[in-house]
C-alpha positions, 0 to 999 in steps of 0.5 A: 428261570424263577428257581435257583436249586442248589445241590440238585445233582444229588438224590432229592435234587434230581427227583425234585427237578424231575417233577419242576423240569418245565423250565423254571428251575436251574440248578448249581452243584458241584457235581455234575447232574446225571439227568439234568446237564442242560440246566446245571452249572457248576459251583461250589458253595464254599466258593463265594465268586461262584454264587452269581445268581440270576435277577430274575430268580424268586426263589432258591431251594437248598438242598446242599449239604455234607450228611454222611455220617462218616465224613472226615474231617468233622470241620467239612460239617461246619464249612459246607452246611454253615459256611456255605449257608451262609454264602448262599444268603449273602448272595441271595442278598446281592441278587435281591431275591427273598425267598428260601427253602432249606431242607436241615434234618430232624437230626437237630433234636437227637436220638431217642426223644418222644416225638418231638415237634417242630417247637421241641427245644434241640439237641443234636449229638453229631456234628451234622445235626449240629450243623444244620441246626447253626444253619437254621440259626443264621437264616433266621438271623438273615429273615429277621433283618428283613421280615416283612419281604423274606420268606423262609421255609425250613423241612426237617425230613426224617430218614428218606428212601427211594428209588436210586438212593444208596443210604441207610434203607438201602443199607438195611434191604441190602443187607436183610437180602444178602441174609447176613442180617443180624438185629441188633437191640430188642428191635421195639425203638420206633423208626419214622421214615420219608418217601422222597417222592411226597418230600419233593410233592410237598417242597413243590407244593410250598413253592407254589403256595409262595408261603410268607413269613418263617416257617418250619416243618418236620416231614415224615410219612406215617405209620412209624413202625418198630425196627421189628416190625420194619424188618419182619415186613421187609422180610415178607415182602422179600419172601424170606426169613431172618435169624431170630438170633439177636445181639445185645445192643453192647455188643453191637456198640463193642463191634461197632467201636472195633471197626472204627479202630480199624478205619482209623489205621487203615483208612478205609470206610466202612459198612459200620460204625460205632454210630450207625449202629447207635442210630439204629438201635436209637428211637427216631420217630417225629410229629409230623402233624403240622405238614399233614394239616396242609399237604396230602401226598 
């Protein structure tokens, strides 16, 4: 086995080991895997003795991450997507393997930028673009002790949808289908959004290439559409019809703010938050240019 994924019990992990599964990956995560038992073992990045990793891996693909955007406390961010990065490379270290990919997230540039590139300066508003973006910055420190043997690829994928993913897309059909939607906003802030099928083709594709040198992509399928024109074409699809009513995007913050008080005392999770409306009323849309230039999904 000459792939070490870490984190691949998750959605993206189990689609990617799905395409590779013929015996050439093995995959470490803390949870079990639903489809892959036979080639998982468990462990935790956080836990340094557990990241033993075989001689002959060549290449380790990590996808681990904390990215809910409702993990409590904010420090979880730190200790797992930084901390255990950065076991992950010391390990790496004591195996002698050279090759990473790394999947951080276009959250390292914000909300409500104008299609920003893969040389756009940062600035992530949540701890979680803030962490991947620490993380970015130790395996570039880690590349740059050894550059002419390590390789390094870094995927900043927009928002991901797909088959068995229960995130915010699903959130979004989820909840146009049980006609409780409400737009909130003017509906005209872009939305650029990822397949997860092409992101595995494509993280295949770049373990085959076995690319050198440092490397960072942004990765979204295109077109972008408006949050109009994303739902208006749900609602087709659907064969339904949506309110034409819309809530003021200060109102929508104020409900927000509300339910966060209430998770706050009751300590109960939920739907929404102050943050997921302004991510939703938020311009998120990315060049995603330079991938396009060497990969056809």
């Amino acid at each position: 086995m000459s792939i070490q994924i870490i984190g691949g019990s998750g959605f993206v992990g189990s689609k990617l080991i799905s395409l590779l599964k013929n015996g050439v990956c093995h995959n470490l995560d803390k949870n079990p895997s639903p489809f892959f038992n036979e080639i998982t073992t468990i462990g935790n990045i956080l836990n340094k003795e557990q990241l033993n990793f075989d001689v002959k891996i060549k290449t380790v693909v990590l996808l681990a991450a904390e990215h809910r955007d409702d993990v409590s406390p904010s420090s979880l961010y730190y200790d797992v997507n930084v901390k255990g990065t950065k076991n992950v490379l010391s390990a790496m270290d004591n195996s002698g393997i050279k090759n990473l990919i790394f999947t951080s997230s276009v959250a390292v540039y914000g909300l409500n930028k104008v299609n920003p590139n893969e040389k756009n300066n940062v600035d992530p508003f949540n701890h979680y673009g803030k962490s991947k973006w620490e993380a970015e910055l130790a395996i570039k420190e880690w590349y740059e002790n050894d550059p002419k043997n390590k390789s390094v690829t870094i995927l900043r994928p927009t928002v991901i949808f797909g088959e068995r993913n229960r995130g915010n897309v699903y959130n979004l059909l989820k909840q146009i289908s049980s006609g409780r939607f409400i737009m909130i906003g003017k509906g005209v802030n872009k939305k650029s959004m990822a397949y997860v099928g092409n992101i595995v083709a494509f993280i295949k594709d770049r373990l085959e290439v076995s690319q050198k040198g440092y490397h960072v992509y942004n990765y979204a399928d295109k077109p972008d559409f408006t949050m109009t024109e994303l739902t208006q074409l749900i609602e087709s699809k659907m064969n339904i019809s949506l309110p034409k009513k819309r809530i003021p995007y200060w109102v929508g913050m104020l409900g927000g703010y509300g339910f966060d008080i209430y998770s706050s005392i009751f300590r109960k999770k939920t739907s929404i938050s102050s943050v997921r409306v302004k991510k939703f009323c938020a311009t998120t849309h990315f060049d995603a240019s330079k991938v396009c230039k060497i990969f056809k999904p």
